[in-house]
N, C-alpha and C positions, 0 to 999 in steps of 0.2 A: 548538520546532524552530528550528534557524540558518536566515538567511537564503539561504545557500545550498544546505539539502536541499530549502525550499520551493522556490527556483525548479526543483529539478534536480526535485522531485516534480511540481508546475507543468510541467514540459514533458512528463515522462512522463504526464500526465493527457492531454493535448491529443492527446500522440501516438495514446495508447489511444483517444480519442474517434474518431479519424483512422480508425485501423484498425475501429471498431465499425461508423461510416458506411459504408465499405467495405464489409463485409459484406452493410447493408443494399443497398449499389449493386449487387452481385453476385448477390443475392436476385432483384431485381428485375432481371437482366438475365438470369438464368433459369442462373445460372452453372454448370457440373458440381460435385455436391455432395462430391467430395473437395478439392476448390478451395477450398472455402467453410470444411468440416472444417479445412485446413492454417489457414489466417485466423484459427479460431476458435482454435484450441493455441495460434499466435503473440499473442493479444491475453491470453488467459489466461497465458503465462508473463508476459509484459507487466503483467499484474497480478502476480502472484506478486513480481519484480522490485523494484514498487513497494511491496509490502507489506514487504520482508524491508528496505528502505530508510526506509521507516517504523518499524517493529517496532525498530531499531537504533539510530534516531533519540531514540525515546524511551525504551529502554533507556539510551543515553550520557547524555540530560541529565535525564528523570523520575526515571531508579531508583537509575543512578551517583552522579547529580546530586544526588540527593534530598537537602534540605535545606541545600545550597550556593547558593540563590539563582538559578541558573541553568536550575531545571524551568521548563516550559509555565507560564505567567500563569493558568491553567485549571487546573491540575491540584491537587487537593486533596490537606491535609498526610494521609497516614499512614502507619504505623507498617510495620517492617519485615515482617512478616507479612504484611499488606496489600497494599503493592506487590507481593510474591512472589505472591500468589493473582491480583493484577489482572492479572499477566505471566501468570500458568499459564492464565487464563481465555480472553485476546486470542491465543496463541499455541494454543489447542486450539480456538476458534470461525478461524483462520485457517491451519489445516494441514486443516480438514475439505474 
């Protein structure tokens, strides 16, 4: 991933941490629990957000990318097939 979706992922991480603490300070302030429910939808699309900017990330430079030098330093060589199942795998364990 570029330097710049890490940081833009990087602050969406913090933010989402931000909003989870919230939750717990609203817990414990005995908050009304549709308050709490609205928090909870907002930190979940929050993820959602960050996933689909992930997922797109390494779509551009693993799958596009693949074997232009420009994949993840992590990412092991294979085969067209391959990639296409490791997408079909991360994109059905992350729409569940």
């Amino acid at each position: 991933m570029n330097a710049d979706t890490k940081k833009r992922v990087a602050t969406r991480v913090k933010r989402i941490a931000g909003q989870v603490a919230g939750v717990e300070r609203m817990l414990a302030e005995d908050r009304y629990c549709v308050d709490v429910l609205h928090q909870i939808a907002a930190i979940r699309s929050a993820l959602d957000a960050m996933g689909v900017e992930l997922i797109t990330a390494h779509l551009e430079s693993c799958v596009v990318g693949h074997g232009s030098g420009c994949e993840h330093e992590k990412a092991k060589p294979m085969k067209r097939d391959e990639l296409l199942a490791e997408v079909r795998t991360v994109l059905s364990q992350f729409l569940k």
